[in-house]
C-alpha positions in Angstrom: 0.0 0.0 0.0 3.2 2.1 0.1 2.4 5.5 -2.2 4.1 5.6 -5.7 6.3 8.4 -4.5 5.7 11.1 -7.6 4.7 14.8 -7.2 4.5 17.7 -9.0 8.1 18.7 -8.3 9.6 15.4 -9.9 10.8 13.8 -6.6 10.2 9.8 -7.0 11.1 7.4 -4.5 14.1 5.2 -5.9 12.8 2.6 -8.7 16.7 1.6 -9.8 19.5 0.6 -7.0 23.0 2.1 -7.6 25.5 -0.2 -8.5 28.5 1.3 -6.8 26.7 1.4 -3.6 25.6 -2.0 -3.7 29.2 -3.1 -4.4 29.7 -1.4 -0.4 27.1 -3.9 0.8 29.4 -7.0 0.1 31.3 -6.0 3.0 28.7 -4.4 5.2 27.3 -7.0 7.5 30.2 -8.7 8.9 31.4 -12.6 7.9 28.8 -14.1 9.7 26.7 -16.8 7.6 24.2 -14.3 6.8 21.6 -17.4 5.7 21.4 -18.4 8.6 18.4 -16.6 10.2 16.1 -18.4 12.0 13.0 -19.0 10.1 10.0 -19.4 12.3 6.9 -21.7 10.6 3.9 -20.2 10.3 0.3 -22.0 11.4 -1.1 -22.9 8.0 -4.3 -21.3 9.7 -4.4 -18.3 12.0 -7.3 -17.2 13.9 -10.2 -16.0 10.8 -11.3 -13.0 13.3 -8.4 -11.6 15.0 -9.5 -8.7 18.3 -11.5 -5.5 16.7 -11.7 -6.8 13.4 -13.9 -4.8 11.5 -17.3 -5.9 9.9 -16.2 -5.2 6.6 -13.0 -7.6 6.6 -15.6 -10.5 7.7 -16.1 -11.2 4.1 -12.6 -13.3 4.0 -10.7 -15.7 5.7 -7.0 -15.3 6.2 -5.5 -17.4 3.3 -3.4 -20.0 4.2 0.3 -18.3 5.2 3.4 -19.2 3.3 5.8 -21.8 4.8 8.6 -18.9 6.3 8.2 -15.7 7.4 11.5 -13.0 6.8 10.8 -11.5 10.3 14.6 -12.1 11.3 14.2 -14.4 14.1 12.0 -15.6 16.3 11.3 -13.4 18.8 8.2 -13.4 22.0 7.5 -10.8 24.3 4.6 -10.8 26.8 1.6 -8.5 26.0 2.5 -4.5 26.3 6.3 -5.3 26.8 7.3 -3.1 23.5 6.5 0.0 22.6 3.9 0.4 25.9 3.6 4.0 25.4 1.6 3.5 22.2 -2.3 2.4 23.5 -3.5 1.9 19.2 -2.1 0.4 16.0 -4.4 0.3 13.4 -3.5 -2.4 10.3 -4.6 -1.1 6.7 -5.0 -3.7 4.6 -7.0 -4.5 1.1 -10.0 -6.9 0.9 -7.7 -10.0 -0.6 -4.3 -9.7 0.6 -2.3 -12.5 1.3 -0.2 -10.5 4.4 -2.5 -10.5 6.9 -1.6 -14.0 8.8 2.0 -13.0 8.5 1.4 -9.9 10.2 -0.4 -11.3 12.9 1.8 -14.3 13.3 4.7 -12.3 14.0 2.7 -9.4 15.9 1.4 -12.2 18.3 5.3 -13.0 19.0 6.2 -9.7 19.6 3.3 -9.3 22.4 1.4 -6.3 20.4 -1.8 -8.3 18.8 -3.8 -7.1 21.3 -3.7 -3.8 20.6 -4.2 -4.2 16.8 -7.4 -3.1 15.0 -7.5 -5.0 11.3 -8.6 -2.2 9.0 -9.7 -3.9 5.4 -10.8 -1.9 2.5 -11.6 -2.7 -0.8 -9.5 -1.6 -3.7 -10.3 2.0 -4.6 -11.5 2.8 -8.0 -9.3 5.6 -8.5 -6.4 3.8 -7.8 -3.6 2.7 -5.5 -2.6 6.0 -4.5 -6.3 7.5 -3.7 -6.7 4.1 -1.8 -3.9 5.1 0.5 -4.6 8.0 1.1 -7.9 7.3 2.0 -6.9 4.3 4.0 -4.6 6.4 6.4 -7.0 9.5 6.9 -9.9 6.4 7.6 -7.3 5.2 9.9 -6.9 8.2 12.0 -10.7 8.9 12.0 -10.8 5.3 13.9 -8.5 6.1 16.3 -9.5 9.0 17.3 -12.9 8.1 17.7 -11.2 5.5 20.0 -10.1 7.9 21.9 -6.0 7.1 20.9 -3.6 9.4 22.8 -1.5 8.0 19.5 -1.6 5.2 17.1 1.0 3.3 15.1 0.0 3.0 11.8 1.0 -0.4 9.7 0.2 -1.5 6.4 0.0 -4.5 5.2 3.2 -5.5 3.6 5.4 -4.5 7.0 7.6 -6.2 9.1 9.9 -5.6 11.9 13.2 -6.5 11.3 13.7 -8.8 15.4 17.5 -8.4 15.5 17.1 -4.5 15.8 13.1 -4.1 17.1 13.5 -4.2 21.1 16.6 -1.6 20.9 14.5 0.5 18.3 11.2 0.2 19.8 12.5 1.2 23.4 13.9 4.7 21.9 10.8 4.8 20.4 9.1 4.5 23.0 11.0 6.7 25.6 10.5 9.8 22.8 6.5 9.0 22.6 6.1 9.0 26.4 7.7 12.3 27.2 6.2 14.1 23.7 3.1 15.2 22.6 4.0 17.8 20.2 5.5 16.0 17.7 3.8 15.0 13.9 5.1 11.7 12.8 7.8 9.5 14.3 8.9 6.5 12.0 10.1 3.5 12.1 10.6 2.7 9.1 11.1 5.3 5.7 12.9 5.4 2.8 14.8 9.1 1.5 13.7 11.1 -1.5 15.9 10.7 -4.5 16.0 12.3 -7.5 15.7 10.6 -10.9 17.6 11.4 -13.9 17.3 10.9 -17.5 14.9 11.8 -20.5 12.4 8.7 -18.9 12.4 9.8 -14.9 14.4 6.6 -14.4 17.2 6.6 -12.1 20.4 5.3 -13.7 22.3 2.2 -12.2 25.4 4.3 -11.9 24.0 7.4 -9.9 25.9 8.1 -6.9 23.9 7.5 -3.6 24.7 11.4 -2.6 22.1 12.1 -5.2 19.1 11.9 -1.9 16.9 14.0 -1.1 16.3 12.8 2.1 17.9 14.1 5.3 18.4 13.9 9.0 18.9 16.7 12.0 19.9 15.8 15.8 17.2 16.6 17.7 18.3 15.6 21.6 20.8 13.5 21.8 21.0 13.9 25.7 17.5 13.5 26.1 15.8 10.9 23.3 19.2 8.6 22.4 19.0 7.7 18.8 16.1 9.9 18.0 16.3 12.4 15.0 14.4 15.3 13.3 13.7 13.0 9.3 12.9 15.6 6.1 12.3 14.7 2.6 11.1 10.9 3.7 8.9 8.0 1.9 7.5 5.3 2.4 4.1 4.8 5.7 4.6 1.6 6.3 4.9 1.8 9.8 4.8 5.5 11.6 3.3 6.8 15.0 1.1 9.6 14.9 -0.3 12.1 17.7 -3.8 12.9 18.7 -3.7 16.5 18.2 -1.6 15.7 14.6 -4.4 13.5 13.8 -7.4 15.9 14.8 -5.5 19.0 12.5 -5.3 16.3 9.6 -8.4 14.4 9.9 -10.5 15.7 7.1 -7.8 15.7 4.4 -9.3 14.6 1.0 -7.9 13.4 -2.0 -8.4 14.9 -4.9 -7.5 12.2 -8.3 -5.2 13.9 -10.7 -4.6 16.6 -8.5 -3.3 15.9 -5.1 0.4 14.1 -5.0 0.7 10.6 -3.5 0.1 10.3 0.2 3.6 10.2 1.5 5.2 12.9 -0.8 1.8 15.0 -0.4 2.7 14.9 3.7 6.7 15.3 3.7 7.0 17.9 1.0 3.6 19.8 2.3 3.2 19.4 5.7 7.1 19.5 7.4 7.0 21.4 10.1 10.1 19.9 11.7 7.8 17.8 14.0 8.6 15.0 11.7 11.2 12.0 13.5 12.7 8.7 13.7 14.7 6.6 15.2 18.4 5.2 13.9 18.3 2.1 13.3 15.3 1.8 11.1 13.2 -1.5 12.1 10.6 -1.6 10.0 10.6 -2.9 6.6 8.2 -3.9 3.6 7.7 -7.6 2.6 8.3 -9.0 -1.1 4.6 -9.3 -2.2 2.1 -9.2 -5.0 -0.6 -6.1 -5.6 -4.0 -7.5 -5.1 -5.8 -8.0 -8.4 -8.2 -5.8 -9.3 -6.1 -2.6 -8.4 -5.0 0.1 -10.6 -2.1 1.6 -9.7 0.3 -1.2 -8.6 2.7 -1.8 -11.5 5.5 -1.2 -8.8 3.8 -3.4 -6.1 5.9 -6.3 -4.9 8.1 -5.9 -7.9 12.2 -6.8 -7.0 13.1 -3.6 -7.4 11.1 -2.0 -5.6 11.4 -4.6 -2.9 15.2 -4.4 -3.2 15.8 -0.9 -1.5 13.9 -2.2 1.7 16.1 -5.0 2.3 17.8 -4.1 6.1 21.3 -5.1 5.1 20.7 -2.2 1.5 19.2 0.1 4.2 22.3 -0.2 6.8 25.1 -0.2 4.3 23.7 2.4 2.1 20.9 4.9 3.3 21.2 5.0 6.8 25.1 6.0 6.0 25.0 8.1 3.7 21.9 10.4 5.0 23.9 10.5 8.8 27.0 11.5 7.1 25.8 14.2 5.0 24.4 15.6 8.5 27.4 15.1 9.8 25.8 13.1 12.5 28.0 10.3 14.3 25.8 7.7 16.3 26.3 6.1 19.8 27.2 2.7 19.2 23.1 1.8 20.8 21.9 3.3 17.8 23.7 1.2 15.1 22.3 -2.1 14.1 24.2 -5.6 15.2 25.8 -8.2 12.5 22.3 -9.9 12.6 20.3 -7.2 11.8 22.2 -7.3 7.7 20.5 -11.0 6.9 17.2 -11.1 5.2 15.4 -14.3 4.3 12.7 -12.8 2.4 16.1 -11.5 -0.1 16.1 -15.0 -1.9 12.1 -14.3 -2.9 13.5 -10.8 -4.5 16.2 -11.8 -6.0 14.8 -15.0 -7.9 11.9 -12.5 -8.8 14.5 -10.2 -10.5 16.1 -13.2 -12.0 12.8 -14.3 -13.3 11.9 -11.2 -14.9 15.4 -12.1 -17.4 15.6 -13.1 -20.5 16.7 -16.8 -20.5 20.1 -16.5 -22.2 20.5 -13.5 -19.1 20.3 -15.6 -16.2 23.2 -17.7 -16.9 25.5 -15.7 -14.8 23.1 -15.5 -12.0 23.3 -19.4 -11.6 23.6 -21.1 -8.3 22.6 -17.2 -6.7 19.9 -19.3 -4.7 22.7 -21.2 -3.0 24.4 -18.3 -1.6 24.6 -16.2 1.5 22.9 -12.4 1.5 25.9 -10.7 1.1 27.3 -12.7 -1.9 24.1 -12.3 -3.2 23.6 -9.1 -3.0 27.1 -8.4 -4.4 26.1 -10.6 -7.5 23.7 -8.5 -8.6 25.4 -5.5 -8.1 27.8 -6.7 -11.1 24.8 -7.6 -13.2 22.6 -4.2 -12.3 23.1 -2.6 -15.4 21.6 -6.1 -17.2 18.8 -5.7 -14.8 17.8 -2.3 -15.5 17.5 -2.4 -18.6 14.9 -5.4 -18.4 12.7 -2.9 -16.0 13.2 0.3 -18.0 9.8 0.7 -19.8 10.6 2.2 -22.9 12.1 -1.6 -24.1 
C-alpha cells in the first residue's frame, strides 16, 4: 500500500539501485553466515477474526500463510512489553491480501496483537494511490474516535526486522512517552531521490549522494538515537499524535490533483515535528498487488522490494543520509551483524532473476545457494543487465 512516491516537483522514491553502492554492501554485514536466520513456521491457519476486526473484513478468511516468514528471528514478548507507550495500532490492509496472517503471526510473537485493530478496505477505484490515502485519513478517523492518545499505523506488507526491534522500539518509545507535540515519528522510511534521465528513471550508476532525504539531531541527551527525518517515503509503519491526527483528519484526495500520500505529507506538511529513530526496524515484505487494483505496477516488484532489504538500508541509506548531517551515532543506535540477513532476499532476487531473459540468467546461476551478502554483491555486477529489463521504454 506504500504510495508511488511522484509529485509535481519530480521527486520519486528510488525505482533503480546504484551499483557502486551495492558493491559497499558485500562488505557491510560482517562474515557471519548471513543465511542463517532463523525462520519461524507459520500455522497454516491463524485465527479467521483476529480482536477489533472490523465488519467489513468478515467477508474473508485469512489465506493460508506461506511456509517462512523474513521477520529475522524468532522473537516473544509478553503483552505490552514493546512500545507500551503507544495504547492503538491500526493495520490497513486491502480486501484479498495475502499478508495478513504474516502480520499477525509475527505481531502475536512480539506481544502487540492485542492492541491491533484489522482495517480492510476494498481496492479503490481511482487507484492505488487515492486508496492510500484514503486508508490512512480512515485510519486516523478510527483512532480517534477510540479515543488514541497515539496510534502506530502499519500497512500491510510491514515487518519488523527482530534483531534491531527491542533496541529500536525502546527509543521509540521513551520519545513517545515524554512528547506530545511531535507530527510523525517513524520506524521505518525510505529518503527522496532524484531521478535522472529523459524517462524519470534513475540510472544504475548514480551516486547515492544524489538523496533528497535528510536527517537533523534533535536531543541527543534527552531521546538517544532519535532524530528530526525531512524529505522521507515510504508509511509503512509510523506513530502519529492525537492533536496531529485531529489538525489532519478531514484531508481529501483529490485524483489527478493531489500528489501521492507520502510525498503530499513530507514535501507539504514539514514542520520539523517529523522523527525517527536510527536504526530503522521496519521494513516492507516482497509481495504481489491485489488483483483488481489500478495503480500497482510497482507493487511487490524486486526492485522495488530491493531498497527495503535491512542489510541495503544499513550499508547504504542509513550512512549516507547521517553522514551528510554530519551526525556520528552512539554505538546503541547502530544495528548488530544480525540485523544485515534477510530471508525474504532469496524471494526478491529470484523474482528479479525471473523477470530475465533466459540466455540472461546464466551468470546468476547457483545465486539461490548463496549467502545475503554474496548475493547481494552478484547483482550488483549484473545491475546494469537488470535495468535495462525494467526500463519501460524496451
Amino acid at each position: 500500500m506504500a504510495a508511488l512516491a511522484n509529485d509535481k516537483k519530480g521527486v520519486q522514491m528510488l525505482r533503480r539501485t546504484p551499483v557502486l553502492a551495492l558493491l559497499a554492501i558485500a562488505g557491510g554485514a560482517t562474515g557471519s553466515d548471513q543465511g542463517a536466520a532463523l525462520q519461524p513456521t507459520v500455522p497454516a491457519q491463524l485465527d479467521k477474526t483476529p480482536p477489533n476486526l472490523e465488519p467489513s473484513s468478515s467477508k474473508t478468511e485469512s489465506p493460508k500463510a506461506q511456509a517462512a516468514v523474513d521477520d529475522n528471528g524468532d522473537l516473544t514478548f509478553p503483552e505490552g512489553t514493546l512500545l507500551p507507550a503507544v495504547k492503538c495500532i491500526q493495520y490497513l490492509a486491502l480486501n484479498g491480501s495475502t499478508q495478513l496472517p504474516l502480520f499477525e503471526y509475527q505481531m502475536k510473537r512480539l506481544g502487540m496483537w492485542d492492541r491491533v485493530t484489522v482495517q480492510i478496505g476494498e481496492a479503490d477505484p481511482e487507484g492505488k494511490a487515492a486508496g492510500c490515502f484514503r486508508a490512512h485519513v480512515r485510519g486516523w478517523n478510527e483512532a480517534l474516535a477510540r479515543g488514541c492518545p497515539n496510534v502506530l499505523m502499519l500497512e500491510e506488507d510491514v515487518y519488523f526486522n527482530e534483531p534491531v526491534v527491542e533496541m529500536g522500539m525502546a527509543h521509540a518509545n521513551n520519545f513517545i512517552a515524554q512528547n506530545d507535540t511531535y507530527d510523525m515519528f517513524f520506524l521505518g522510511y525510505t529518503p527522496q531521490v532524484n531521478f535522472s534521465g529523459p524517462l524519470g528513471i534513475l540510472q544504475p550508476f548514480v551516486d547515492p549522494t544524489d538523496m533528497l532525504g535528510s536527517v537533523a539531531v534533535y536531543d541527543d541527551n534527552k531521546d538517544m538515537c532519535v532524530y528530526r527525518l525531512h524529505k522521507w517515503l515510504c508509511t509503512q509503519s509510523y506513530i502519529i499524535s492525537a492533536p496531529t491526527m485531529e489538525r489532519w483528519k478531514d484531508m481529501t484526495y483529490v485524483n489527478g490533483v493531489t500528489p501521492p500520500f507520502d510525498s503530499f505529507l513530507s514535501n507539504h506538511y514539514d514542520t520539523d515535528n517529523f522523527f525517527t529513530i536510527r536504526t530503522p526496524i521496519a521494513f516492507q515484505r516482497y509481495h504481489q498487488g491485489v488483483k483488481g487494483q489500478s495503480g500497482t505496477g510497482e507493487t511487490g516488484s524486486p526492485m522495488e522490494t530491493f531498497k527495503m532489504i535491512p542489510g541495503v538500508v544499513y550499508s547504504i541509506y542509513d550512512p549516507e543520509l547521517f553522514g551528510k548531517a554530519n551526525i556520528t551515532s552512539p554505538p546503541e543506535c547502530l544495528p548488530p551483524p544480525a540485523a544485515y540477513s534477510y530471508v525474504g532476499l532469496k524471494q526478491t532476487i529470484q523474482g528479479m532473476v525471473n523477470l530475465l531473459p533466459a540466455p540472461l540468467r546464466a551468470p546468476l546461476e547457483g545465486l539461490e545457494k548463496m549467502v545475503p551478502t554474496q548475493q547481494i554483491a552478484l547483482i550488483a555486477a549484473t545491475m546494469p543487465t537488470l535495468s535495462a529489463a525494467f526500463d519501460p521504454s524496451n
